[in-house]
N, C-alpha and C positions, 0 to 999 in steps of 0.2 A: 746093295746089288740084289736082283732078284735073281733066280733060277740057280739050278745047283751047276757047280762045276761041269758035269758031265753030259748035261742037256745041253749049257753055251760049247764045251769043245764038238758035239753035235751037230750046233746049229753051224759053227764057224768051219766045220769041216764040209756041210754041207754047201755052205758058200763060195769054200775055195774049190768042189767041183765042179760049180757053173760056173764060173773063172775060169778054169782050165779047159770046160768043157768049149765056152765061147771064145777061146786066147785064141786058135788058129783062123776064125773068121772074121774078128774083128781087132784082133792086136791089144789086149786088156791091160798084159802085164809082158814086158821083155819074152822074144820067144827063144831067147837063149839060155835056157834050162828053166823054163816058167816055173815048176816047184818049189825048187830052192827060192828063184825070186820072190814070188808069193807067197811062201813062209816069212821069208825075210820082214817083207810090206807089210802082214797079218800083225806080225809083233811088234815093227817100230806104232803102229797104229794101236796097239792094245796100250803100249810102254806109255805113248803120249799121253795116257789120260791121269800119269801120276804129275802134272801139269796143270790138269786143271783146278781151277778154287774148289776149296772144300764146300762151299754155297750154291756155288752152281746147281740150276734146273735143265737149262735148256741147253743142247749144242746145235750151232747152222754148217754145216759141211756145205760148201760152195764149190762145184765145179770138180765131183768128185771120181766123174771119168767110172772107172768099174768099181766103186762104191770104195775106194779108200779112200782117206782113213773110217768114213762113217758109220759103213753097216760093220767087222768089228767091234769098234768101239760101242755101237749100238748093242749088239748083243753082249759084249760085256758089261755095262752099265745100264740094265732094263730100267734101272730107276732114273735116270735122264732122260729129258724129253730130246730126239734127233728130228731136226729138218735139213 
C-alpha cells in the first residue's frame, strides 16, 4: 500500500464531501441521514478488499453509481491498478 495512513483518511474524507456535497442533487447515497450511510458504504468498501487474492494487480468496478465500492478501495490500495 502506498501513502501514509493519514494522507488516504485525507483523501477518503475528501471524497465523502463531494458525496454529500452532490447527495441533495443527484441522490448518491440514502438521503436519510447520508453520513452515517456513507460511513457505513466507505468501510463495507474498504473491509471488501481483505477478499481479494493476495496476487491481484488490477481491480474493474462496474457500474459504480457514486464511486463505490471503487474510489475507496482505490485510495486505500494505491498499489492496485482501478478501472
Amino acid at each position: 500500500m502506498s501513502g501514509s495512513t493519514s494522507d488516504i483518511d485525507v483523501k477518503i474524507n475528501k471524497y465523502k464531501e463531494h458525496v454529500l456535497k452532490w447527495n441533495d442533487k443527484i441522490s448518491l447515497v440514502s438521503r436519510k441521514d447520508p453520513e452515517r450511510v456513507l460511513d457505513r458504504l466507505v468501510s463495507d468498501s474498504i473491509q471488501a478488499l481483505n477478499y481479494l487474492p493476495e496476487d491481484i494487480k488490477n481491480v474493474v468496478d462496474i457500474g459504480s453509481g457514486s464511486g463505490l465500492p471503487g474510489i475507496p478501495q482505490a485510495l486505500q490500495r494505491q498499489d492496485l491498478g482501478f478501472t
